[in-house]
C-alpha positions in Angstrom: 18.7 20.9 -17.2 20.0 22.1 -14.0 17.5 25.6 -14.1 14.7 22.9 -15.0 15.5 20.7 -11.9 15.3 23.8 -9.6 12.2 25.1 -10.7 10.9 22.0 -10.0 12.4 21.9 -6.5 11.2 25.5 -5.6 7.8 24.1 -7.2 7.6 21.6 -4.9 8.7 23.2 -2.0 6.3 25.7 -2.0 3.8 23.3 -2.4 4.9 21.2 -0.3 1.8 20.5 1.7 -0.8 19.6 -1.2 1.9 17.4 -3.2 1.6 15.1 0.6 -1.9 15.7 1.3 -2.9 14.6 -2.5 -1.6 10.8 -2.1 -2.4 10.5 1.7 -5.7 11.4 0.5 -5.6 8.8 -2.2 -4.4 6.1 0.0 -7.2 6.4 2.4 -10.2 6.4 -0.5 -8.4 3.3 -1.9 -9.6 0.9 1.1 -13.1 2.1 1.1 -13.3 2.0 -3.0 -11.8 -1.9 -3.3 -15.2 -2.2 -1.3 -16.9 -0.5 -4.1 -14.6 -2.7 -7.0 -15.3 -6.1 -5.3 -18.9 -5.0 -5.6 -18.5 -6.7 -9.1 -15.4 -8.1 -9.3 -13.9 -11.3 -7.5 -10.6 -10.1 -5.0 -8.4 -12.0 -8.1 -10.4 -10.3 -11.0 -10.5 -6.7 -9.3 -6.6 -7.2 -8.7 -6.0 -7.9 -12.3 -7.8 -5.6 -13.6 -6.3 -2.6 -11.2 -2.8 -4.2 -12.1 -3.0 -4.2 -16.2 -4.2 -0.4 -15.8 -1.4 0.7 -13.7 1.1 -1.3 -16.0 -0.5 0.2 -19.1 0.5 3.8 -17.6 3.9 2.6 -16.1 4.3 1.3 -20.0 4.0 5.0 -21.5 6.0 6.6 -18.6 8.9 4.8 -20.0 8.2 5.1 -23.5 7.4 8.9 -23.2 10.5 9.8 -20.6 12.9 6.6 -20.7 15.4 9.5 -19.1 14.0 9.4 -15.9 14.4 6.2 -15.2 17.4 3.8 -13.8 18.3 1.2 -16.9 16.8 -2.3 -15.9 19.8 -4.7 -15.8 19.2 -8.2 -17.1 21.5 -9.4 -14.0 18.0 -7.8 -11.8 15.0 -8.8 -13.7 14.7 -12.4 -11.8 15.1 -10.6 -8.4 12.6 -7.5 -9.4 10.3 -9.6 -10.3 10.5 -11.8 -7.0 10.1 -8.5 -5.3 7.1 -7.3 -7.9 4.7 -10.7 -7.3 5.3 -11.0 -3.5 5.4 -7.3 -2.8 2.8 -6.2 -4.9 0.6 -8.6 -6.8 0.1 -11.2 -3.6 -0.3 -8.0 -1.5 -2.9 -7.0 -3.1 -4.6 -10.6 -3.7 -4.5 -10.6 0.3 -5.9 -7.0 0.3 -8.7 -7.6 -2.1 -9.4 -11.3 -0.4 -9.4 -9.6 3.1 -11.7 -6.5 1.9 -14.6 -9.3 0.8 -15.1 -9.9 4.8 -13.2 -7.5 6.9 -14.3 -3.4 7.2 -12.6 -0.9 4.7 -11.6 0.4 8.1 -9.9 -2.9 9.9 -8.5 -3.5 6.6 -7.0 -0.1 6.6 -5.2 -0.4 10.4 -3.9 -3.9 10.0 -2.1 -2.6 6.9 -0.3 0.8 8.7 1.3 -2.2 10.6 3.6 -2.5 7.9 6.4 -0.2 9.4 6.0 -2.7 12.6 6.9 -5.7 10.4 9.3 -3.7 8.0 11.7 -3.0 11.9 11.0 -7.0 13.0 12.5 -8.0 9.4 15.2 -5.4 9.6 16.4 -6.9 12.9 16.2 -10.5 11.7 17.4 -10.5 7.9 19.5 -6.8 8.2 20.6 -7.1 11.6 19.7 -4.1 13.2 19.3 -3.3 16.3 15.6 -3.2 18.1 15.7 -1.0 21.1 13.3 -1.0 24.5 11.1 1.8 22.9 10.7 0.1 19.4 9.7 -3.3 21.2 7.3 -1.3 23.2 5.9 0.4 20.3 5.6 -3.3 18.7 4.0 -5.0 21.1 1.3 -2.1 21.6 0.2 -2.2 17.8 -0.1 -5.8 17.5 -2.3 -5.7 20.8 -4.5 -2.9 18.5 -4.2 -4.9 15.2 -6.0 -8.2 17.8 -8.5 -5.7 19.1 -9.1 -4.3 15.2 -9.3 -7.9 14.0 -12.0 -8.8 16.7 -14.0 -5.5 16.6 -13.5 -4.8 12.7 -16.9 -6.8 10.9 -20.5 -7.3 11.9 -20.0 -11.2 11.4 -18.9 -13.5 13.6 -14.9 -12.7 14.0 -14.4 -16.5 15.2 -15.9 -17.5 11.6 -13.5 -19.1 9.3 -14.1 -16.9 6.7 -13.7 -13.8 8.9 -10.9 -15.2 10.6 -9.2 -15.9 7.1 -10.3 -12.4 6.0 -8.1 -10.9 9.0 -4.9 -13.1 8.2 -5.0 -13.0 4.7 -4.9 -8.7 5.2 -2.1 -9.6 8.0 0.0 -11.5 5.6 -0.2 -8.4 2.8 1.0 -6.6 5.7 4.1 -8.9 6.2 4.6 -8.8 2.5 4.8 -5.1 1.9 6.9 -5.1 5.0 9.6 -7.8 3.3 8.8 -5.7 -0.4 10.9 -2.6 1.8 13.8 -4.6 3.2 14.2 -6.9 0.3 14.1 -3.4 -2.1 16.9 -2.1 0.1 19.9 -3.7 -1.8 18.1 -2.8 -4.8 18.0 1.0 -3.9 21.5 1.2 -4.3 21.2 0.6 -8.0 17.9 2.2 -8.7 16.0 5.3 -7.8 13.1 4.6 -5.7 10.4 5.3 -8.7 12.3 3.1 -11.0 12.6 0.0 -8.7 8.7 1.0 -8.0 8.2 1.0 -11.5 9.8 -2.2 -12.8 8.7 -3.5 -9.8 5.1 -3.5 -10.7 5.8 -4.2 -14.3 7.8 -7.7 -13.8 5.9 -8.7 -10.8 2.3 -7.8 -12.4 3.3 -10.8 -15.0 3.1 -13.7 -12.2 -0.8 -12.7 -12.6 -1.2 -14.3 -16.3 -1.7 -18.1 -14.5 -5.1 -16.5 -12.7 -6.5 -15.2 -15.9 -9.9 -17.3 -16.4 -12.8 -16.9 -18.2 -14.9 -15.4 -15.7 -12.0 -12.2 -15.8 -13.0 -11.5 -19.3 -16.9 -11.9 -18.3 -16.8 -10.1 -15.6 -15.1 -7.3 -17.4 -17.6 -7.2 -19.9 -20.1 -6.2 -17.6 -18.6 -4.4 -15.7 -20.7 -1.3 -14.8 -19.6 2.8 -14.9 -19.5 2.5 -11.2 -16.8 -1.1 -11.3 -15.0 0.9 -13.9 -14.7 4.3 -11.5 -13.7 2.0 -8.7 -11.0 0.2 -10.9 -9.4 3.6 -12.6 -10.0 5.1 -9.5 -7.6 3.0 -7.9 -5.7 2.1 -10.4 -4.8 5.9 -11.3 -5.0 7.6 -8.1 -3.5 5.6 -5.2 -1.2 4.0 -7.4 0.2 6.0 -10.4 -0.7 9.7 -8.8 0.3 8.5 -5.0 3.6 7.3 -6.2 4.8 9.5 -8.3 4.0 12.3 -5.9 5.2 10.8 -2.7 8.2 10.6 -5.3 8.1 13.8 -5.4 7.9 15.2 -1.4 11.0 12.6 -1.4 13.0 15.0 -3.1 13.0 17.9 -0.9 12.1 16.3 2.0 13.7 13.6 4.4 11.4 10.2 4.4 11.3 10.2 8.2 9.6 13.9 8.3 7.0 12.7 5.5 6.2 9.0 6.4 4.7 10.5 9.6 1.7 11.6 7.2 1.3 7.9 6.5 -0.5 7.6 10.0 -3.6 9.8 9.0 -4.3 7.3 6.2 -6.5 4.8 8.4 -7.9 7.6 10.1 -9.5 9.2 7.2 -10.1 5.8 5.6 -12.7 4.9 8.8 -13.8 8.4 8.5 -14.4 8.1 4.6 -15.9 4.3 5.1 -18.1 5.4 8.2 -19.8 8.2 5.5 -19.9 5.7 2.2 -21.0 2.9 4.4 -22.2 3.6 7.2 -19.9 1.1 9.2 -20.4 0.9 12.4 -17.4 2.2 14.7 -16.8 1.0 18.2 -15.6 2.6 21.0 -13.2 -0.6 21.2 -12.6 -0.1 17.4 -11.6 3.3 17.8 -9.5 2.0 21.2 -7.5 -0.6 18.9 -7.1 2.6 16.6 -5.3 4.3 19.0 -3.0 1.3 20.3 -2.1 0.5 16.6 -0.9 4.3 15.5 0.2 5.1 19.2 2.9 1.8 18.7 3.9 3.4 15.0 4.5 6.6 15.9 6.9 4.9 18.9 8.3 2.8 16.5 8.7 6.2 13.9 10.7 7.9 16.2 13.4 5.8 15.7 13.0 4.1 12.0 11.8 5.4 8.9 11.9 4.1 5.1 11.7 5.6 1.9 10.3 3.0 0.0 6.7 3.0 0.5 4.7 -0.1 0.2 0.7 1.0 0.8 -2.4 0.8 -1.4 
């Protein structure tokens, strides 16, 4: 077991790079392909649908290699699963809802706030300690994430609807940041894939009360492109992301690799610019730059290594 364990250490060492690259990658297609999935799904419907495939696959991972995983204790499953819906499934409700109105690009910055929120919660629920520099680094993003949310559509940004877009993406971004301190107590009984993984499993279940009709008929039609959209992200971004970020956890620190979480809304205005054609601004670009110039501040000094992105 041992000889097993090291070969796949010096595996991943020496391919270190493309086991990061791969899910940063992922990440960043995922914001511009909700776009494409909510083409023919509702934000609820596309959600479901993404969440039942990943679940499916998270099913035969423990079935195939129970091993590998932390045993779920029964004392956990009510917390897990508090952790799962608000962490995961009403992230990605606000996501998907904030995607129908908002650029694949804005949507993408506001969310690489979450390491902002993640330091705010860890100084009010975990008492730690926010410093000059981190508050700095703060303030500075949430200027960008103002600029981003004024800049980020071709609508009206005062519209309801836009307006609602932009908080509904904000509050996924306060969730994923409360998914990371909440899992922190958690950690200490679980590995970070397991906790991911039951995570997703017990939380995906507080979905069965928006199950409608129109799921099932929008499924039905759902064309090869909905479908490539939906696996897509379901298997990509999610399954492949995780498990490999997983992965780079294991022979490196998560303060050296989370730093490779800040390309992700750079490629993902890149990759939405090409697939369509939205228009960047030079103020876009400038909220950009205040929003990963406060996270790489606020990096210097925090760092997590449970993820919460797309």
């Amino acid at each position: 077991m041992s000889t097993t364990k090291e070969k796949q250490s010096a595996f991943a060492k020496r391919y270190f790079y493309i086991i990061i690259l791969l899910p940063i990658i992922f990440w960043a297609f995922a914001f511009p392909f909700i776009k494409i999935g909510l083409e023919e799904l509702s934000s609820v419907n596309l959600t479901i649908l993404r969440l039942f495939v990943v679940c499916v696959v998270f099913l035969l991972f423990l079935l195939v290699a129970p091993k590998k995983f932390t045993p779920l204790q029964k004392k956990d499953i009510g917390s897990i699963f508090l952790l799962g819906f608000f962490g995961i499934v009403v992230y990605h409700l606000g996501l998907n809802y904030g995607e129908v109105y908002l650029s694949a690009s804005a949507a993408s910055l506001i969310i690489a706030t979450i390491p902002i929120f993640t330091v705010v919660f860890a100084a009010i629920f975990l008492k730690e300690k926010i410093t000059k520099s981190i508050a700095v680094g703060v303030l500075v993003s949430l200027t960008g994430v103002v600029i981003i949310s004024l800049t980020g559509s071709s609508g009206d940004p005062f519209a309801m609807s836009y307006f609602s877009a932009a908080v509904t993406v904000l509050i996924s971004a306060f969730v994923g940041a409360g998914y990371t301190i909440a899992g922190k107590r958690l950690l200490q009984r679980y590995s970070a894939l397991s906790l991911t993984v039951y995570a997703f499993l017990l939380g995906s279940l507080g979905l069965l009360p928006f199950l409608s009709s129109s799921f099932f008929a929008d499924v039905a039609i759902l064309s090869l492109r909905g479908w490539g959209a939906v696996l897509f992200l379901a298997l990509l971004p999610t399954v492949v992301g995780y498990v490999l970020w997983y992965v780079a956890l294991e022979v490196r620190s998560a303060s050296e690799i989370s730093v490779f979480l800040y390309f992700i809304p750079v490629l993902s205005t890149i990759i939405s610019a090409v697939l369509f054609g939205e228009r960047i601004t030079w103020l876009f670009i400038y909220g950009g730059i205040l929003v990963i110039g406060g996270l790489l501040i606020v990096h210097m000094k925090k760092s997590s290594s449970l993820i919460k992105y797309v």
